[in-house]
C-alpha positions, 0 to 999 in steps of 0.5 A: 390163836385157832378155835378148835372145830365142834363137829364130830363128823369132821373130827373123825374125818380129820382124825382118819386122815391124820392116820392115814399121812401118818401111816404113809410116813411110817409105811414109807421107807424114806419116811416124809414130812407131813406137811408134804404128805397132807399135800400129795393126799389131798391133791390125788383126791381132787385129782380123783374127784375130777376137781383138779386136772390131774394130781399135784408134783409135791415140791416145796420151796420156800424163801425170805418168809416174814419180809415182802419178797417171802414166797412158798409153794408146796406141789404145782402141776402143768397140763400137757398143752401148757394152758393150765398151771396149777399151785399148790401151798398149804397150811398145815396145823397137824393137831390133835384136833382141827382148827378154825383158820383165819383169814390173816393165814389165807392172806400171807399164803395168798402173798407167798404163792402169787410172790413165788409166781411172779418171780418165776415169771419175771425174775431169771435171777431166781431160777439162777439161785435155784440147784438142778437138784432142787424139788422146785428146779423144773418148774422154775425153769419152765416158767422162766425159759419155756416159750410154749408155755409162756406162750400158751398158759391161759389159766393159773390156779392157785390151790391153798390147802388146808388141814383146818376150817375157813369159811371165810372170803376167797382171795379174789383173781388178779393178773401178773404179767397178763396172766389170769390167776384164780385162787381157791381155797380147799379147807377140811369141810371141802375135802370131807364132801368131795371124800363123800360125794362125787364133786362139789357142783359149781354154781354158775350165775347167768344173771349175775353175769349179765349175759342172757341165756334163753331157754325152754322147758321140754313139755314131757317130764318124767321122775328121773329127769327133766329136759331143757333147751338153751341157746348159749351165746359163745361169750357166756360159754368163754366166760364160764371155761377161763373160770372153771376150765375143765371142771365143766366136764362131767368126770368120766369124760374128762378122765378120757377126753383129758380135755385137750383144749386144741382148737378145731379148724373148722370151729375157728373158721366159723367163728371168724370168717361166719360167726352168723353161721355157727349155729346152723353148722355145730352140733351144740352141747349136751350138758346135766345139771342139779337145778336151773332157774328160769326167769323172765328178762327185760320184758321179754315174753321168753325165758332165760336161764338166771342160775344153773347148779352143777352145769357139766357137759358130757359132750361139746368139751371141744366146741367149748374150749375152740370158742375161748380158745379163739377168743383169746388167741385171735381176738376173734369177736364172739358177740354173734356166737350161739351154741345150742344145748341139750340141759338135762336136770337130774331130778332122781338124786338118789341115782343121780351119778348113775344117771349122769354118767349114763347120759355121758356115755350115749352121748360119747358112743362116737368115741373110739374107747367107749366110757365104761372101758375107764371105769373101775368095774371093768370085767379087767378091774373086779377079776384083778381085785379077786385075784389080790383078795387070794393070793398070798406071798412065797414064804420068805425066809426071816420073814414069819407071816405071808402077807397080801398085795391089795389091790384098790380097785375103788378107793377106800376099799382097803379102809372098808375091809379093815374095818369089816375085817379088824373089828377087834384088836386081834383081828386088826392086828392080823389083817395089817400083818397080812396086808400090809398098808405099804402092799396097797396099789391102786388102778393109777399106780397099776398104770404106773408100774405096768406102762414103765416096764414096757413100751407098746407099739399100735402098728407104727404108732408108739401108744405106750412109753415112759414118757407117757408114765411122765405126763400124769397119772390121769393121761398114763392111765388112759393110755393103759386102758386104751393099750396095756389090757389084758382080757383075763386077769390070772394068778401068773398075770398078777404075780408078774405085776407085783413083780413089776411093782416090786422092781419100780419101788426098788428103783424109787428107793434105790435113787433115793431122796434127798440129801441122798439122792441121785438128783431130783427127777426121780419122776423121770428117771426111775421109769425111763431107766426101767423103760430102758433096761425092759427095751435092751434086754428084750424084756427077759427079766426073770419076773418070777423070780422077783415075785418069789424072792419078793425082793430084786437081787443085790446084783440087780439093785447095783446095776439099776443104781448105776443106769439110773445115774447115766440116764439122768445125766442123758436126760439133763445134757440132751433137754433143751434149756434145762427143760428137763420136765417137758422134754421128758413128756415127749416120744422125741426123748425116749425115742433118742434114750433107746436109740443110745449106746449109754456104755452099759454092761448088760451081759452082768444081769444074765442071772436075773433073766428068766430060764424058760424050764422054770417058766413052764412050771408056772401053775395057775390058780384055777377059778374053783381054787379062788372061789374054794379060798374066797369061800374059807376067808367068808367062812372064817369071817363069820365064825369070829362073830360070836352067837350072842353078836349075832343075836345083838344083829338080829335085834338090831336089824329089826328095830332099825329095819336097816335089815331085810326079813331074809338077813333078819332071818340069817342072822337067827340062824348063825346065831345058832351054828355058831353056838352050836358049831354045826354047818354053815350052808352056803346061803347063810354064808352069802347073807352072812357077809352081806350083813356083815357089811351093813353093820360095818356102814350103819352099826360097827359098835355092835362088832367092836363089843366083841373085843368086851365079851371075848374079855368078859367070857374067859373063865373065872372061879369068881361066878359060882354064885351063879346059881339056876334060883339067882337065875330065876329071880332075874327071869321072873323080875324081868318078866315085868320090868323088860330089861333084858333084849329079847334074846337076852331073856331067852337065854336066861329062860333056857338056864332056868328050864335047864334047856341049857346046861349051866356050865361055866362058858354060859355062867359068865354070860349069865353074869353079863346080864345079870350086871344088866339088870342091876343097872336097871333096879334088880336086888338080890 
């Protein structure tokens, strides 16, 4: 039996995530299972953390469990060189709370992962049991029939996932069939950190290892950071890359660097022909870290590097992976290898990322697409994100309400809004009518529907193609950032993107699931067919149109229906050896699909192309038009809050000095515009939000009080015996014993003055308090 976990910041955690899979079933039309839905998310966050390569293909297949040919897998990804395999299989518990996990359960998924790999690769009779429809047909035959990737897989990472808590022993690595497998397991408390946190550091033992790594400390120190220089000798840097692989590099580099692992020519020579030499002609590392340990060694006067705590290198990724490369490809001797590094041990933890990433970028300027152009606070990114907080919906007939289109420009924004936005059950309520959980996108999904419908050339050179879509969301969106940019973001831009989207999650559904799909490469096939029909159409689709109608035509689904079948079956019949995945990766495939006459009939979509009068009556929202919209929505955010909310904030904020003196201040003031519904200056109004948010983060009970008072403040015939002589007995008995807050008091102060008119809205709150103090001892 599982031991339930008591821990409330893991039960909350594990709570919101059950609501969000649960969420994405209902806000997903062909639903989904949980366990599947579980694997996705958790795969996309590592993958957005940096822990991972990129996100996982969700595919399940599981066979003769309980016997000891059992086998399951739950999603897989492989790298675009082929070096990287990794498995996902999960454990998935879904109860109402999380459980401990035990070790019994890691051992069998342990089993039926490994089990499911050593099939692939050994055993051809599978892939034979295997249907091309199957979720699982594409690995299974890369690993049985592909030589590129038999021949260059160096690493298979085995994933265990988990809804629940194992803190115990990790499987430990092995080899099948020559072939490195390294287990990992991601349970509750790992996906919790890595939500909060940018990663999780990877501790490297030097001393453990029994390699020496000396190194200086730099005689200069400062708040921010402290310098060191090591010299690294070659096998301690193959040693540490065939454990960690890409996880080494810092995340923004490896987000564009995508760590190609291609051996330089120049490296390999070096090291095989001058391996003496190696130092004086490459350039070394740089690299951060949280913490190193220095220790003396043998005897020696020196120092050397025994531990290192979150060593990532923001440059060297290259110089890196051609010494491991050529170490195992060439069996080159790397004993004569040393490769200088530049250590710099972030000391400022509070600025610590910033930091880290700042060092990244001068480190990379050589590089053609500077670091900040990925970032999610490109001009691009934040003009984007102003534009979706505004633009609402056409209204759509059956359709009552007019709804958002919520763009993610980080994650967790939409959870942030919601609940700075739905801090009561009515305006919970309003918010998800108005933006929809299934109207969310993020910057990957952006790249998705963006670099699909269009291909786009650099002179020659194809940069942008659905087969680029196909590689993974980490390379499409570089290629995206690199080519498919717009400087100025505006109202048309974003409606034609909706529109983009639109016409991408149609197709999706259109090609269905299973058992009712075309076949299972809708990963393929929906972008290759949208590819397509942009290609031959000379990208006239009437984007407009779609945004309005907020739908794709009935004539329109039929014909993408029926392309789709054909592009799948051109896609199956030309792949080499049923590699269906890896032909889809290359230029090579596309480059022959719009080349190709598939027997389509495009004069049927004439009246779904734009109409050039129409298009020119397309207006703009101006940027006075979004800040004039942005400053009502502000507006009516703060007037929900009601004045004695407000008052309850002002208290707060000074006790806990989470508040400053100026917001402090604000908060005071709408006290009183809200009561007396005078003008909100628009000063108040930039604070009013601000503060708005740090109640969110430090506080939010105070905002769900609301939904008590707004109960407790409706008319009763019940308080007349809310009288100004009860009123002052309360002032005069909390005068000494100080039950009431500060503005508490006040308010019953000015009844008893007669400052405030004793009218029924302020009997009721006269009422509140007195139900205070009667907890508190009052008699009357």
């Amino acid at each position: 039996m599982n031991e339930t976990i008591e821990n409330n910041e893991l039960v909350v955690f594990y709570q919101n995530v059950l609501q969000e899979i649960k969420s994405n079933q209902l806000s997903a039309e062909e639903g989904g299972n949980l366990e599947q839905l579980f694997t996705d998310w958790a795969s996309e966050l590592l993958s957005e953390k940096g822990d991972v390569e990129d996100k996982a293909r969700v595919a399940y297949d599981e066979k003769f469990l309980g016997t000891k040919k059992q086998h399951k897998i739950n999603g897989y990804f492989i790298s675009e060189n082929n070096l990287t395999l990794e498995l996902y299989i999960t454990i998935f518990k879904g109860t109402t709370e999380p459980v401990r996990i035990g070790k019994d359960e890691i051992d069998t998924a342990e089993k039926r992962i490994s089990n499911f790999f050593r099939k692939g690769i050994y055993n051809e009779d599978y892939l034979n049991e295997i249907e091309e429809s199957s979720e699982i047909f594409d690995l299974a035959s890369a690993l049985s029939k592909s030589q590129e990737l038999r021949e260059n897989l160096e690493r298979v990472n085995i994933i265990i996932l988990t809804d629940g808590l194992y803190p115990g022993e990790i499987p430990k690595d092995k080899e099948i069939s020559g072939y490195p497998l390294y287990y990992r397991v991601v349970d509750l408390d790992y996906l919790n950190n890595i939500s909060e946190k940018s990663h999780i550091p990877i501790e490297i033992d030097f001393k453990q290892m029994g390699l020496d790594v000396p190194c200086v400390k730099s005689p200069n120190s400062n708040e921010e950071y402290q310098a060191y220089l090591a010299i690294i000798p070659g096998i301690a840097l193959a040693s540490i890359y065939e454990k960690y692989g890409s996880r080494l590099l810092e995340q923004n580099v490896r987000s564009f660097l995508q760590f190609t692992g291609k051996i330089n020519k120049g490296i390999r020579t070096t090291i095989i022909k001058e391996p003496e030499m190696f130092l004086a002609f490459n350039n070394g590392l740089a690299a951060t870290a949280e913490e190193l340990t220095l220790e003396s060694s043998n005897g020696s006067n020196g120092m050397y590097i025994s531990k290192i705590l979150d060593f990532q290198i923001v440059n060297g990724g290259q110089t890196t992976a051609s010494i491991f490369h050529t170490f195992k490809k060439d069996k080159a001797d790397v004993s004569n290898i040393f490769v200088q590094a530049k250590i710099s041990v972030v000391k400022d933890k509070e600025n610590f990322s910033e930091i880290v990433s700042r060092i990244s970028e001068y480190a990379n300027t050589q590089n053609k697409v500077s670091l900040s152009d990925l970032s999610s606070n490109r001009p691009y990114h934040i003009q984007l994100e102003k534009i979706s907080r505004i633009m609402v919906t056409p209204h759509i007939q059956g359709q009552p309400n007019q709804t958002k289109w919520f763009y993610e420009r980080a994650r967790g924004q939409y959870k942030n809004a919601r609940q700075k936005e739905g801090f009561t059950k009515a305006k919970q309520k309003a918010f998800d009518l108005k933006n929809p959980k299934n109207q969310v996108f993020k910057k990957e999904d952006l790249a998705k529907y963006i670099n699909a419908y269009q291909e786009i050339t650099d002179g020659r050179k194809l940069g942008v193609g659905p087969y680029v879509v196909v590689r993974g969301s980490q390379k499409n969106y570089v290629q995206f950032m690199q080519y498919n940019l717009v400087k100025e973001p505006d109202s048309i831009y974003f409606e034609d993107v909706v529109a983009k989207m639109i016409l991408f999650r149609s197709a999706e559904k259109i090609y269905g699931v299973k058992p009712n799909s075309i076949g299972d490469l809708r990963y393929i096939t929906v972008p290759y067919s949208i590819s397509y029909l942009g290609y031959k159409t000379d990208y006239k689709l009437d984007l407009y149109k779609i945004w309005r109608n907020q739908s794709i035509s009935d004539n329109l689904s039929k014909f993408l229906y029926d392309l789709m079948v054909k592009v799948e079956s051109f896609i199956k019949t030309n792949a080499p050896g049923a590699l269906f995945g890896e032909w889809a990766k290359k230029e090579e495939c596309w480059n022959m699909l719009k080349e190709s006459d598939l027997d389509v009939d495009f004069s049927v979509l004439k009246s779904e192309f734009a109409d050039a009068k129409t298009l020119n009556q397309r207006a703009k929202i101006t940027d006075e038009e979004t800040l004039a919209q942005q400053e009502n929505e502000e507006l009516e955010l703060i007037k929900s809050v009601p004045a004695i909310i407000w008052g309850k904030i002002e208290n707060w904020g000074r006790e806990s000095e989470k508040l400053t003196t100026q917001q402090i201040d604000t908060a005071y003031k709408l006290k009183g515009r809200i009561r007396n519904n005078s003008k909100i200056s628009d000063y108040e109004r930039q604070k009013g939000v601000e503060i708005i948010d740090v109640v969110t983060d430090f506080a939010p009970e105070i905002l769900h009080e609301i939904d008590n008072i707004q109960e407790e403040i409706k008319p009763k015939e019940n308080n007349d015996f809310i009288t100004i002589e009860l009123i002052n007995q309360i002032v005069a008995w909390d005068k000494k014993n100080r039950a009431l807050r500060d503005f508490e008091f006040k308010f019953m102060f000015d009844l008893s003055t007669g400052k405030k008119e004793l009218n029924e809205r302020n009997k009721n709150i006269a009422a509140l308090n007195l139900e205070k103090v009667k907890r508190r001892g009052f008699t009357f």
